[in-house]
C-alpha positions in Angstrom: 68.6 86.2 114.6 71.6 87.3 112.3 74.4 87.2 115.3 77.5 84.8 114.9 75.8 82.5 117.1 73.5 81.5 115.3 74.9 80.9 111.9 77.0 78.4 114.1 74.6 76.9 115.4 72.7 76.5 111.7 75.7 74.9 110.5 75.9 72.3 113.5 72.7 71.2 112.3 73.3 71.6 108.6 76.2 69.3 109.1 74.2 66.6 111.0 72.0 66.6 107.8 74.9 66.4 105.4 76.5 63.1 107.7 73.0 61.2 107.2 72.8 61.8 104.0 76.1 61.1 102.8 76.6 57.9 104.3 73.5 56.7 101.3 75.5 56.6 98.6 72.8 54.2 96.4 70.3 56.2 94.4 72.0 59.3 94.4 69.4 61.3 93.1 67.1 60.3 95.7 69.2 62.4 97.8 69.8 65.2 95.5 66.3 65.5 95.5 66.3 66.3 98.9 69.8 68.2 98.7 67.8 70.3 96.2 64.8 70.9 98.5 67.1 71.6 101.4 69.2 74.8 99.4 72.3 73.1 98.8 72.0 72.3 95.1 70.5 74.0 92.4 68.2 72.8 89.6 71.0 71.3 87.8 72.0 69.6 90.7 75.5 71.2 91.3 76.3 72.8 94.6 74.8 76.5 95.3 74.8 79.2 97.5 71.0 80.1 98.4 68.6 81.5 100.8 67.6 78.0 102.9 64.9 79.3 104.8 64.3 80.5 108.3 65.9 77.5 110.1 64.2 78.7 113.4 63.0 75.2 114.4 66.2 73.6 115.3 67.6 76.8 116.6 65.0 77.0 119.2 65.7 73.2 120.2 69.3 74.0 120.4 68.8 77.2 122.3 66.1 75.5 124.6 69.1 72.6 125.6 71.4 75.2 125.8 69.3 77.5 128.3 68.9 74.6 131.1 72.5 72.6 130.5 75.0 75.6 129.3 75.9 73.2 126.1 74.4 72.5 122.4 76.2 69.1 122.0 73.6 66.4 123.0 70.5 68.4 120.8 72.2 68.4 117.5 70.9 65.1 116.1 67.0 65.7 117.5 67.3 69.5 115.7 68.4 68.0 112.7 65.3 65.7 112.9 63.1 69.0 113.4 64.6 70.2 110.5 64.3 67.4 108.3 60.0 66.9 109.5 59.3 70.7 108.5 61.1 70.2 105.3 59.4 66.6 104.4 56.2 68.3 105.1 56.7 71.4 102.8 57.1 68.9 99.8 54.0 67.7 100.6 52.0 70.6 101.3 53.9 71.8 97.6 52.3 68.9 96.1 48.8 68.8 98.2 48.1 72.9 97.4 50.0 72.8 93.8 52.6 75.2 94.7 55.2 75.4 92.0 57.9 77.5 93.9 59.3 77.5 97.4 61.8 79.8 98.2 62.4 81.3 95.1 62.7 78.4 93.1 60.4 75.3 91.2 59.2 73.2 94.2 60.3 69.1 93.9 57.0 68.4 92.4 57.3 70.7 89.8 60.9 69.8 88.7 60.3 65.7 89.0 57.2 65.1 89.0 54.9 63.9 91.5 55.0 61.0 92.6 59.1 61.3 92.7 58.7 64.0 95.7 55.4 62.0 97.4 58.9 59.4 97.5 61.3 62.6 98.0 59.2 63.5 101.1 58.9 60.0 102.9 62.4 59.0 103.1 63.1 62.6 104.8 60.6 61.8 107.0 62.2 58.4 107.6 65.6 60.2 108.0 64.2 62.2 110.5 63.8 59.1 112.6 67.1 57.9 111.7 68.4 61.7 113.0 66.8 61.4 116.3 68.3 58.1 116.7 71.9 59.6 116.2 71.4 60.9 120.0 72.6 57.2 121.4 75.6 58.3 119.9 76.1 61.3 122.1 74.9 59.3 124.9 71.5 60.3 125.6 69.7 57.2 127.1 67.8 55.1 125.3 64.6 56.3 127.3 65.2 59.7 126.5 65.9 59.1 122.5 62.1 56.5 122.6 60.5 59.8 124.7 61.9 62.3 121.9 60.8 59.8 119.0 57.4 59.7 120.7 57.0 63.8 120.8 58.6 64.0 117.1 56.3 61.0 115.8 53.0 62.8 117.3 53.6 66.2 116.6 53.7 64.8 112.4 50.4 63.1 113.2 49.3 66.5 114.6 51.0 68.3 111.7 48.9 65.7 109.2 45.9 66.7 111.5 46.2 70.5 110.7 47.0 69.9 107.1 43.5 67.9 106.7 41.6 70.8 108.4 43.3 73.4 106.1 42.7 71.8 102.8 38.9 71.0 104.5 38.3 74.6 104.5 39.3 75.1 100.7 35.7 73.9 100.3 33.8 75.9 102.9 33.2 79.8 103.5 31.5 79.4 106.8 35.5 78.6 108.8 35.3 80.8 111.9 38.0 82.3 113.7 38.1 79.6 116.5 38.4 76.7 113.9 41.1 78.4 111.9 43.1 79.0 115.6 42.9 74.8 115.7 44.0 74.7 112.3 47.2 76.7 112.8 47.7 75.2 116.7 47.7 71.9 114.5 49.7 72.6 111.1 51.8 75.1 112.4 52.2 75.9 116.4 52.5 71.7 117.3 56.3 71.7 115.4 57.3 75.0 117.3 56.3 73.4 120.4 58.1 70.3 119.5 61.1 72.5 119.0 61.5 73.3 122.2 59.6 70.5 124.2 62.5 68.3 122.8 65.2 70.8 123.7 64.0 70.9 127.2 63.2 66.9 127.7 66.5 66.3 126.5 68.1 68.8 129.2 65.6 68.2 132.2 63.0 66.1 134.3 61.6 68.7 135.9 57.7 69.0 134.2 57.1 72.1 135.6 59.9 73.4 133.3 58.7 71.3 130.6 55.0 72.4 130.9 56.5 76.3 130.9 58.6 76.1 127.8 55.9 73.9 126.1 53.2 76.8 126.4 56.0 79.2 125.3 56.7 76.9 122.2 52.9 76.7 121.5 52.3 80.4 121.7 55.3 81.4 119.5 54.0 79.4 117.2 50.4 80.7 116.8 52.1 84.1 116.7 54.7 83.4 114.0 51.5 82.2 111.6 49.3 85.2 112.5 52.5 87.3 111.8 52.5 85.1 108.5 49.0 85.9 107.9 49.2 89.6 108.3 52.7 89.2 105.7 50.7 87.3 103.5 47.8 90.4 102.9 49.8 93.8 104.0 53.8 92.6 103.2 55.9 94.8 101.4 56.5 93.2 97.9 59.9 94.6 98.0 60.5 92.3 101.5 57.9 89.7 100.7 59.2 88.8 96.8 55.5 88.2 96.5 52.5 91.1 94.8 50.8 92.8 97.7 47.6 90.6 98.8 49.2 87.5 97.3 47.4 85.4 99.9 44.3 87.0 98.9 44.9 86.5 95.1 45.3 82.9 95.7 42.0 82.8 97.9 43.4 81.5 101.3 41.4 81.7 104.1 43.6 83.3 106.2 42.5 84.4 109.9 42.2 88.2 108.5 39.4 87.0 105.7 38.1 84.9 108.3 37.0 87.5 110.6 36.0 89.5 108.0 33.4 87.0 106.7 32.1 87.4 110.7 31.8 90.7 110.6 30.5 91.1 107.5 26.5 91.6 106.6 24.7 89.1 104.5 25.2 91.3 101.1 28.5 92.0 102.2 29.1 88.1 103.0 27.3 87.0 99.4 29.8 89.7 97.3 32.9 88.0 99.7 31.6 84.4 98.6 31.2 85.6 95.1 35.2 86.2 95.3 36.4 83.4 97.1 34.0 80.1 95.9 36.1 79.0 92.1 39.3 78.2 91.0 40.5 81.4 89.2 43.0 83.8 91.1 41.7 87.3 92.5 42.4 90.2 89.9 44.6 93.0 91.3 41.0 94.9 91.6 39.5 92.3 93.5 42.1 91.7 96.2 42.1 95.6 97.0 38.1 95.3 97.0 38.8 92.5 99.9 41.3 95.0 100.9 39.1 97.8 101.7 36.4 95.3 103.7 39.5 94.2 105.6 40.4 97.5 106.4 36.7 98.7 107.2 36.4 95.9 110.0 39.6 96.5 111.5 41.1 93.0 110.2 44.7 94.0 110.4 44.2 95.6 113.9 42.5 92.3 115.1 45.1 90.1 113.4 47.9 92.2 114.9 46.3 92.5 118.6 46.1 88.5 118.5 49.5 87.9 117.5 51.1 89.7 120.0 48.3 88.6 123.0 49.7 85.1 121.9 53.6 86.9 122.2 52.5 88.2 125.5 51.7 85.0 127.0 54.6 83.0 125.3 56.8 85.3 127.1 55.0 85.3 130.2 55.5 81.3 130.1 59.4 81.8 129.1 59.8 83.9 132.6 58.6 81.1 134.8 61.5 79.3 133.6 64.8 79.6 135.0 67.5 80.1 132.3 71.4 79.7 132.4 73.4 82.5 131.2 72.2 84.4 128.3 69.9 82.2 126.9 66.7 84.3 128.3 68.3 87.1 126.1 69.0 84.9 123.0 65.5 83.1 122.8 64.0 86.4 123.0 65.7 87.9 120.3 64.7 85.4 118.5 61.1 85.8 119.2 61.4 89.6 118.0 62.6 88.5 114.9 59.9 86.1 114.0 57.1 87.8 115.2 58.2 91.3 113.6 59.6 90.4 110.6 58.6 91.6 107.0 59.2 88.7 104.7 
């Protein structure tokens, strides 16, 4: 994840970005605002070196192209697309779940305002768009750039899907395990597959290929949340930035408190519900109380035994595909990094 490579290939895209936004030189803090949001400003708006996120999306697009054409050239402007519909979409989960930092650092809501990143967060969606259509100027077709506009433009209505589940189950405590799965195959897994489905569309008409690296895409995805899930209650603080249980403080219902509110008994259940029905953040006591009934029913084990069933498969998937070069090797290093990291 760390190799040469790839901080080559992050700039590729980060440069893509920089070209659509610069050539918008009207309401220039519109586009700070994004700058901002993106890592390359700070909150006085000058220019900043900081931590910009994972930036795994695009990198499996480009790594996808690259693994069935032996180039990166012709997926840089749908990556930077990718890139741009994750971000729009964290300024609006920021603002939908009243989030007031992201990545170390006040979230656009919190610095301007509301309804200035609900504005903030539809023209990068919009610029997304105007990304994917920078491929005619590489000379992709212009049935391939309507096909990539289609699988970009349904994954965000998917994305929109999972996000009305998720904020659906603030209100309940009877989520089970196989409608939090949707939820995450929805909010989180569809862009992952979109990652790579447009990587390999763009590279290939063979569907077999497509169908392969779709699954892999879909499974990688569900993985990477578990993984985030299982960060989110048993992270290191010291990796995380975040108190131990921090999900759990907050009252997500993440897939670990999920199955533990189906395993539990009806007292058991009634003491949970007691914890998780309000407003007011878990006390340090009360998140290792939920703790203990996680560890009791073997949460963490099931959480970790799904993840990597969901690995397993995504890499069974990858293997049907035939893969130029060392791409096989790079995609799968990759993969180890997202689904065993600590932070």
């Amino acid at each position: 994840m760390k190799s040469q490579i790839d901080g080559e290939l992050v700039e590729m895209v980060e440069e893509e970005i920089r070209e659509l936004l610069e050539g918008r030189a009207r309401q220039r803090m519109l586009y700070d605002m994004m700058r901002y949001h993106l890592g390359w400003l700070d909150e006085e708006l000058r220019p900043v070196e900081q931590y910009k996120g994972k930036r795994f999306r695009p990198l499996l697009c480009l790594l996808t192209y690259n693994a069935l054409s032996g180039v990166y050239d012709k997926a840089v402007p749908a990556a930077a697309a990718i890139e741009l519909i994750h971000n729009f979409s964290l300024i609006h989960d920021d603002i939908e779940d009243r989030d007031e930092e992201r990545r170390h650092k006040p979230t656009v809501w919190k610095l301007w305002g509301d309804a200035h990143a609900i504005n903030v967060g539809d023209g990068m969606h919009v610029l997304a768009n105007l990304a994917a259509l920078r491929l005619k100027d590489v000379n992709v077709t212009e049935a391939k750039v309507v096909e990539v506009l289609q699988i970009l433009n349904e994954t965000v209505m998917t994305l929109c899907e999972g996000q009305y589940l998720d904020m659906s189950f603030e209100e309940r405590l009877d989520v089970t395990t196989k409608e939090y799965l949707e939820m995450i195959r929805c909010k989180t897994a569809a862009l992952i597959e979109s990652s790579v489905h447009v990587g390999a569309v763009l590279a290939t008409e063979d569907e077999k290929t497509i169908k392969n690296l779709r699954r892999f895409g879909r499974d990688i995805g569900m993985a990477f949340q578990i993984r985030d899930d299982i960060i989110g209650t048993w992270g290191d603080p010291k990796s995380t930035g975040k108190p131990r249980g921090s999900d759990i403080g907050n009252r997500k219902k993440t897939l670990p408190v999920i199955y533990v509110f189906e395993r539990s008994s009806a007292k058991e259940r009634k003491e949970l519900a007691s914890l998780y029905s309000g407003n007011k953040r878990l006390t340090k006591r009360e998140i290792a109380f939920v703790i203990k009934k996680m560890e009791e029913k073997g949460a963490y084990e099931y959480a970790v035994d799904t993840a990597a069933a969901y690995e397993k498969n995504a890499l069974k998937a990858l293997r049907k595909v035939k893969l130029m070069g060392e791409a096989e090797e790079k995609i799968t290093s990759l993969v180890d990094f997202l689904i065993n990291r600590d932070y």
